[in-house]
Structure formats: C-alpha cells, structure tokens
N, C-alpha and C positions, 0 to 999 in steps of 0.2 A: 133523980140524977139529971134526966134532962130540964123542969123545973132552975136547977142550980146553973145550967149551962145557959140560959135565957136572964136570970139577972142582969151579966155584962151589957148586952143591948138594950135590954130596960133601962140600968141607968145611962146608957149614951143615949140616947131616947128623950129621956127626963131630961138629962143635965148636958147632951153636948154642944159644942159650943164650933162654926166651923168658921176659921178665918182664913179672907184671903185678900195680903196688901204684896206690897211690891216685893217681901221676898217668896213669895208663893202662897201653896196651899197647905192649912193647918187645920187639923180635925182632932178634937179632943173627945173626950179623956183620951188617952195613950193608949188604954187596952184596947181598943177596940176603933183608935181614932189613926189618922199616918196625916206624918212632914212631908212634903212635895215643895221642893224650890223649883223654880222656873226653869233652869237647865236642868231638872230631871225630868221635867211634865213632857212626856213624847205626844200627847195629843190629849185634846178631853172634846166631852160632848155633851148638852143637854137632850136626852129623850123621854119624853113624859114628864113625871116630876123626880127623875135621877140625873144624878153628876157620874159619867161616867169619867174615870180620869188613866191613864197608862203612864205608868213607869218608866222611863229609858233605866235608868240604874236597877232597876228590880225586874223589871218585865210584867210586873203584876198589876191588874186592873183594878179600880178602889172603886164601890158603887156608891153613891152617898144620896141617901132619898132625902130629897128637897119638898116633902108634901106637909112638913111641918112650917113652912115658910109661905108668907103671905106671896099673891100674886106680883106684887110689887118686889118683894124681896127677892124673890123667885129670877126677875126682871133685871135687878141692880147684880144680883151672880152672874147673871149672863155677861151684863155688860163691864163688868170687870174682868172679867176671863177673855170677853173681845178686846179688850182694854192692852192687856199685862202680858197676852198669848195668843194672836188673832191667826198666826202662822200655824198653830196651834190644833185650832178648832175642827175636828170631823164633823163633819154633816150628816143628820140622821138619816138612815136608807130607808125611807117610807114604799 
C-alpha cells in the first residue's frame, strides 16, 4: 500500500515539469503539481534547494525541491521570482 502511495511522487520526480512566466507559478503533473497566479502568491522563498511558496487564496504552503536543477537553473528561479514578485520574497531566518 504504501509502495502505491509513493508512485505519484515518483513520476513528479521523473516527469515534472515546473513553470514560471508572467502569469505565475505552474507545477505539473496536476496530481501532485499546483497553479499559483501572482495575485495569489502571498509570499515565496528560497531555502536550501526548496521553493517554498504561500497561498493567499488557499492558505497552503507548496514545497517544491529544486535539488534536481542545476546550480544555474536553481539561479535563474531565483531571479525570476525577484523578477515577477520581489514584494513578494521572505527572507530565510538563518
């Protein structure tokens, strides 16, 4: 049983895909992926290698591990999120 419950992240794992242009944030597949427009994003943050991201419409925090992305790539997220949402941005409490 649990086996079958670890598939979904497997293949988001394998196969996800995470976009972010001007109308927000987009994380596929759908089952296990979430839509975030810019007036929904109440704030996001890079710590470590995760995106953490908050909801105003939901209330719900989305984690998304960025450690399958090159340091570079890791780099250009950042700076698009500074980019598209700089009001945006929590700073990590180190």
């Amino acid at each position: 049983l649990l086996g079958l419950s670890l598939i979904p992240l497997t293949l988001a794992y394998l196969f996800g895909r995470i976009q972010i242009n001007s109308r927000g944030i987009r994380v596929t597949p759908r089952l296990v992926g979430f839509d975030l427009s810019w007036p929904d994003l109440e704030s996001w943050s890079i710590e470590g290698l995760q995106l953490h991201t908050h909801s105003a419409r939901s209330r719900k925090e989305h984690i998304l591990s960025l450690n399958v992305l090159t340091q570079e790539q890791r780099l250009a997220v950042r700076d698009i999120l500074r980019n598209c949402a700089p009001e945006k941005e929590r700073k990590a409490v180190r």
